[in-house]
C-alpha positions in Angstrom: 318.7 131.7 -101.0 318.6 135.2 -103.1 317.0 138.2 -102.1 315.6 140.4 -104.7 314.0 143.5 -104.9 311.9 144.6 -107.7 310.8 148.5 -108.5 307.5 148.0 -110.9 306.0 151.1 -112.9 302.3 150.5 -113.3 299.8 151.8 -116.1 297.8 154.8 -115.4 294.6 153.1 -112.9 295.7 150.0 -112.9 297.9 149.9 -109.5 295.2 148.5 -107.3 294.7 145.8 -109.7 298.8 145.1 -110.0 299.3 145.3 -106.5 296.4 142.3 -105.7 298.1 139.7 -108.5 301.4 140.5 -107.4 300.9 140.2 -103.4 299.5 136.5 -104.2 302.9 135.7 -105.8 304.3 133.1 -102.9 307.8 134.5 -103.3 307.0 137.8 -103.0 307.8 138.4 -99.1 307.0 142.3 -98.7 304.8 144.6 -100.7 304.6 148.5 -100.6 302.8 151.0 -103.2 305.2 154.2 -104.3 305.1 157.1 -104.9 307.3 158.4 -107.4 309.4 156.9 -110.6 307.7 153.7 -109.6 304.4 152.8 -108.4 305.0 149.4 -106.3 307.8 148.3 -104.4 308.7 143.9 -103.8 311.2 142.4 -102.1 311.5 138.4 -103.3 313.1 135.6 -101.5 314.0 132.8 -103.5 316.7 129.6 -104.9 318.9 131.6 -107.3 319.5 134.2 -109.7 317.6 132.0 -112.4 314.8 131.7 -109.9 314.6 135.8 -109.7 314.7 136.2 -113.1 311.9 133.6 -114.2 309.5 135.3 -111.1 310.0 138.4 -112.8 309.6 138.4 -116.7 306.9 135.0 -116.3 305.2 136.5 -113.3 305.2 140.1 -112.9 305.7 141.4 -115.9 302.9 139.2 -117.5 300.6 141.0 -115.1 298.3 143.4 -116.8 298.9 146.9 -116.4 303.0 146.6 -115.6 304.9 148.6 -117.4 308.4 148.4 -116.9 310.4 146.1 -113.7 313.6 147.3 -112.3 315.3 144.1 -110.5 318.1 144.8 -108.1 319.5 141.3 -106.5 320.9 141.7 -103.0 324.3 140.7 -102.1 325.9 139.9 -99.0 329.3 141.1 -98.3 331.7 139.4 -95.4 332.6 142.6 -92.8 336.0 142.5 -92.5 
């Protein structure tokens, strides 16, 4: 399982509309509007790192109105 989080910038007005396409996405497990740099923030859960990437540029960034993604993949470190 990989953990992703994606920043998304938004056009100008169309945030509401993003935010509704993208919350329907079944991988997307948490959604919250920003303010800021970027306008909505996603954390994904899925397979692998190919997985992530193909949710991102096929899904998201296909939506109307998105601008620009910022994908950060979460790691998991052993505590020694």
């Amino acid at each position: 399982m990989v953990t992703g989080v994606v920043l998304i910038k938004v056009e100008r007005l169309k945030e509401k509309f993003a935010y509704d396409e993208i919350k329907n996405i079944k991988e997307v497990k948490d959604i919250h509007n920003l303010l800021g740099l970027f306008d909505i923030y996603i954390k994904i859960e899925c397979k692998n790192h190919e997985e992530l990437s193909k949710i991102v540029i096929k899904k998201i960034r296909s939506i109307e109105g998105v601008l620009e993604t910022k994908t950060l993949p979460a790691v998991q470190y052993e505590v020694m």
